[in-house]
N, C-alpha and C positions, 0 to 999 in steps of 0.2 A: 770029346768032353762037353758036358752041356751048359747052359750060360749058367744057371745055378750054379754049379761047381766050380766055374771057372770064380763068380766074384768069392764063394764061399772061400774059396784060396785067395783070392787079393784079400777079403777082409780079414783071415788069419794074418798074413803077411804083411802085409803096409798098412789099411786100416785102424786095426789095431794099436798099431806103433805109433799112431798119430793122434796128437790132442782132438778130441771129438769135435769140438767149435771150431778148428783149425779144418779139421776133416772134410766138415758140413761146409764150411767156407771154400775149400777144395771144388767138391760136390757141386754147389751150388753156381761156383763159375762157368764148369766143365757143361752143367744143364742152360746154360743161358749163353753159351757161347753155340752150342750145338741149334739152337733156334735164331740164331743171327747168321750161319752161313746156307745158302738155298740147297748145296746139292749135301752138304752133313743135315739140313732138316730136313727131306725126304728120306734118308735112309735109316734116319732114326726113327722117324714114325714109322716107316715100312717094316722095322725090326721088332718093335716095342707099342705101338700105337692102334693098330687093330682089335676093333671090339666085335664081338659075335653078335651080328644086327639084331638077334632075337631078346638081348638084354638092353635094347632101345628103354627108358625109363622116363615118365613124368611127372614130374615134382615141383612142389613152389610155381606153379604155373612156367616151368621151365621143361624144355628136351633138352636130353642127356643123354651121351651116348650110352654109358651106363656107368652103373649102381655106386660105381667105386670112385670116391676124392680123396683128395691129400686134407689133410687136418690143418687145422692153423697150428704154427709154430716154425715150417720149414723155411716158408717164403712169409717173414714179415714184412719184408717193404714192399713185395709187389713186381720185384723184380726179375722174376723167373716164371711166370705162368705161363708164357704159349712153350716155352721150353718142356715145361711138367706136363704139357697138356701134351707133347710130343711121346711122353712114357708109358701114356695110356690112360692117365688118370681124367675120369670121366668130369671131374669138376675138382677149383683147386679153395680152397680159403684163405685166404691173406692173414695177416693181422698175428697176434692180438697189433692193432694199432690204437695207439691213446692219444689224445687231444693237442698231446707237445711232447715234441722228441724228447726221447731221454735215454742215457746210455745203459741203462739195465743196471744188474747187479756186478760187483766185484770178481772178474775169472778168477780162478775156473768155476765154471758154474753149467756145465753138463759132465754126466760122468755115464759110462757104460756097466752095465753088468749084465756081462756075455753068456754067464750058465743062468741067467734067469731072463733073456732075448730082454732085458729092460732098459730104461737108461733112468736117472734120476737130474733132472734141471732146475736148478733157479735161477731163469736167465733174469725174469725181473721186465719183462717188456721190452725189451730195447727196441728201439723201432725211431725212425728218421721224423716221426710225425706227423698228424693227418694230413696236415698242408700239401708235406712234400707227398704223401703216398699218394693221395688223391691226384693231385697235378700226375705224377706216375699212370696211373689207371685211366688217365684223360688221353692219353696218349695211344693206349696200347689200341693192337691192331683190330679192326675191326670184320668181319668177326673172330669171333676168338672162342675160347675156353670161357665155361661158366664159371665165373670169379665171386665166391662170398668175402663180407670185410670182415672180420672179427674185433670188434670194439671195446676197448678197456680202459682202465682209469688210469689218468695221470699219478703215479707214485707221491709226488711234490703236490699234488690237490690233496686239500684236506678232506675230511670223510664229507663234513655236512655242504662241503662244493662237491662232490662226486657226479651228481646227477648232472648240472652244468657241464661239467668238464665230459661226460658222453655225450651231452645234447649238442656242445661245440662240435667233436668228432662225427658225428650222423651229421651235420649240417654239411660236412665238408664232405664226407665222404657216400653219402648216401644217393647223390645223381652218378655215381660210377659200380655202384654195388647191383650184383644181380640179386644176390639177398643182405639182408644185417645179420650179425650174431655177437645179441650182447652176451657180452664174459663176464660172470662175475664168480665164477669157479676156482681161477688161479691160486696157490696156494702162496707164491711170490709176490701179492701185494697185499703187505699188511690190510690188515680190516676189510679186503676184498670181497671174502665170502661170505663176510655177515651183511651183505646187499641180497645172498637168497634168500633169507628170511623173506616171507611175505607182504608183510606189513611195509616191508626194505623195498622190497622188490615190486610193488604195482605202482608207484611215484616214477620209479625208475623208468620202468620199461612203458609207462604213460608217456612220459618225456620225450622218448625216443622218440617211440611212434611218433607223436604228433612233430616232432624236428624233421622224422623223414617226409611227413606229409606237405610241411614248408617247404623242403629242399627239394624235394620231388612231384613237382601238383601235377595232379592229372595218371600218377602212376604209383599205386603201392609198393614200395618193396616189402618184400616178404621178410619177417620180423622173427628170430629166434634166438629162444636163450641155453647158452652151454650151462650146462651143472653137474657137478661134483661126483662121483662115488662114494664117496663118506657120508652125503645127508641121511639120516636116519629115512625108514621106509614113510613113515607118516609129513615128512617135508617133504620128498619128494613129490605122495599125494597130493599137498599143498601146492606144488610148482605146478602142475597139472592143473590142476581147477585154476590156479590163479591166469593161468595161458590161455585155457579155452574163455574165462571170463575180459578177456581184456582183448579177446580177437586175433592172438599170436596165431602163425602160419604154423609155428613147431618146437620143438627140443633138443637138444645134444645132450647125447647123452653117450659118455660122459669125461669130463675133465680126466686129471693125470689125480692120484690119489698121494695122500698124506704116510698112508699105511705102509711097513716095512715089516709085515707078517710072511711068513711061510716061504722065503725066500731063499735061492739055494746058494747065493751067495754069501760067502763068509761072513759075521757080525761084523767083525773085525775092519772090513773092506764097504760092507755100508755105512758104519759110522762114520768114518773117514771122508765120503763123500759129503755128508751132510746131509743139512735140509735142503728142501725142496718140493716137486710132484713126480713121484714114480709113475711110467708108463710103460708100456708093453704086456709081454704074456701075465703078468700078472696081476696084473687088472682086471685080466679075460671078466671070470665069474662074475665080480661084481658090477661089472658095468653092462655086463648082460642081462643082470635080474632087474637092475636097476630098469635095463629098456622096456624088459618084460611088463615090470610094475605103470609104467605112465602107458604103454597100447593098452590094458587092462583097465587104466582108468579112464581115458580119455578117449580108447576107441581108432577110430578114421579119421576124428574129428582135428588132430594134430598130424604134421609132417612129423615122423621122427629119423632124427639121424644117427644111427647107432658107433660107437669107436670106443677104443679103449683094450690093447689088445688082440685086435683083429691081424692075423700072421697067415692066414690061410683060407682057400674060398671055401672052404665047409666052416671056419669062422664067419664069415662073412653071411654064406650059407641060413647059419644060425641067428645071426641077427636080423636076418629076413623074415624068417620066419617069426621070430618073435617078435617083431612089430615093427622093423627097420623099412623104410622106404629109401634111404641112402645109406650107402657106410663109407666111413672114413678110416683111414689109417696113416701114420706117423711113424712109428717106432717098428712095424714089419717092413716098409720102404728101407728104412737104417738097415735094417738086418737080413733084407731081402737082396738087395739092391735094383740097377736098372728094369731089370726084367717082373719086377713084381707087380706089378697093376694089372698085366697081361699073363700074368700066370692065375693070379685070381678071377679075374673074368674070363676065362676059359675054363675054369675050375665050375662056376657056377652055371656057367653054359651048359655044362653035363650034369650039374645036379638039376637044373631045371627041367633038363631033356629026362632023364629019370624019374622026376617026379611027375604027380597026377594033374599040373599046372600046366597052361599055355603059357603064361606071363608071369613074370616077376612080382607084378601088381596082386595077381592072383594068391601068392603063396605068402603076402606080406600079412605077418599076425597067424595064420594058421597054427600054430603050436604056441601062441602067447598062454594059454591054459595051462599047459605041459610043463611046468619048471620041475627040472630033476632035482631030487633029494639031495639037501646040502652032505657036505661030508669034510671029513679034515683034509682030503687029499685037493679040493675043491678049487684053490687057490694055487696049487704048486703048476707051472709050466709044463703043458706036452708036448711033445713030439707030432707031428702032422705024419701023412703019411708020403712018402719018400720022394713021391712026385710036388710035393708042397713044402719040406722042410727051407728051411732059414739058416741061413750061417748061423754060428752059433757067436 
């Protein structure tokens, strides 16, 4: 039986049965207990933790073993990284962290939906705080795993302190961050995303910078902002010009979406969940054009980090080509389980080897021209192929 199969039967069977935040909490002790004993952390890297040397990657002025990280959202406070870095994931991002602890939103507030590989969350930030998380990342071991922060507002700050209450969080956290990523994508904190607006968004992301440049003299941290799927194609344009005009390293692209179109789950059973940002397969499309549209605007001249959807290394694959120099996933990890970092970059190690590329570097944006003809089916969830599938 192969490791696929074996979790794709635990997450039918126990998984499943188990409140998702309950689950993740599970999960997340079981990865951070496995990097606290010496002879359970060698045998979990040796299992799971091998990357194909020829997917070696450079980015943000950083080496990486390769291409593939964990998204912000799994490890907000910071406590599980050399653990995840043990699964194979080439770099992990912390956060969202915001300027003062706060307990999130009201549980439940993650919800699964299994026939469409998604989950829908409003966790609302929850996170210990920059203080504690920073003090956290002061600590860990050196060397270690490429660590980004991901930085967000205080819920309890008001809109017009927003700016402040980032520039606190970079101050605190920005000597411990290998890059920043400011958030203002989340769909869970009121008035959030109206900071992408432009006009919003170069005060903001001015601030930073210049916090990280106090807190950090003598060394840039590399400076990127996550965004949305939902902005219209001409804000995106916007976020692009306004990134290369203000000297940002990059982009993420892109957040968890608003949208609950073409879904193969019941009405019924999404309402019920509520609000929040839908992540996973159905994402895919739009957070792919989305990447497509800013390599098209901006070229080489931005890092981009492609996510959203990413379940498989011909996903993955895909966002290489279309302008991705790193990719992240979240919701394929859920659904994947342990094995999946290492199934994806073995996955890409043959597509590289197949294709007309020496390097990763080489085949980043090659097909950013190429976007396939939209269509209704465009949005609904596939099936990979059999050596790639996902629990359901």
């Amino acid at each position: 039986m192969s490791a696929l199969t074996a979790y794709d039967l635990f997450f039918r069977a126990a998984l499943c049965r188990i409140d998702p935040e309950r689950a993740h909490g599970l999960a997340s002790g079981l990865i951070r207990s496995a990097a606290r004993v010496p002879a359970l952390r060698g045998a979990v890297a040796a299992a799971f933790a091998p990357t194909p040397p020829e997917l070696r990657v450079s980015a943000l002025g950083l080496d990486l073993p390769g291409p593939l990280g964990l998204a912000a959202g799994f490890d907000k406070n910071a406590t599980g990284t050399a653990g995840l870095a043990l699964l194979g994931f080439g770099h992990v991002e912390i956060g969202t962290v915001t300027g003062r602890a706060q307990p999130g939103n009201p549980r439940p507030r993650l919800f699964r939906l299994p026939k469409d590989r998604a989950l829908i969350n409003r966790m609302g930030f929850n996170n210990d705080g920059a203080a504690v998380v920073a003090a956290r990342l002061a600590r860990r071991p050196r060397p270690g795993p490429v660590v980004g922060v991901n930085i967000g507002r205080t819920k309890a700050v008001p809109e017009e302190r927003a700016v402040a209450d980032y520039v606190a969080g970079t101050e605190l956290l920005a000597p411990h961050a290998d890059y920043l990523v400011v958030n203002v994508s989340s769909p869970n904190t009121p008035g959030l995303r109206d900071l992408q607006a432009a006009d919003r968004l170069r005060p903001l992301l001015t601030a930073v910078r210049e916090a990280a440049e106090r807190a950090v003299p003598g060394r840039r941290v590399p400076l990127l902002v996550k965004i949305a799927p939902d902005l219209a194609d001409e804000d995106v344009d916007a976020v692009a010009d306004l990134a290369l005009e203000l000297g940002l390293e990059g982009i993420i692209a892109t957040n968890t979406t608003i949208s609950r179109a073409d879904l193969a789950t019941a009405e019924g059973a999404v309402r019920a969940a509520g609000a929040g940002g839908l992540s996973g397969a159905p994402v895919r499309e739009r957070a792919l054009a989305v990447l497509r549209r800013l390599y098209l605007r901006a070229g080489g001249r931005l890092t981009l980090i492609g996510v959203g959807g990413v379940e498989t290394a011909e996903d993955a694959w895909q966002r290489i080509l279309a302008g991705a120099t790193l990719v992240q996933g979240y919701t394929g990890f859920i659904y994947g389980g342990p094995g999946w970092a290492r199934r994806v970059h073995r996955g890409l190690a043959e597509r590289l080897a197949a294709s007309p590329y020496a390097t990763l570097a080489e085949a980043v944006g090659t097909a950013a021209h190429r976007a396939p003809a939209p269509s209704a089916a465009a949005t609904r969830p596939r099936r990979g192929p059999a050596s790639e599938r996902q629990a359901p």
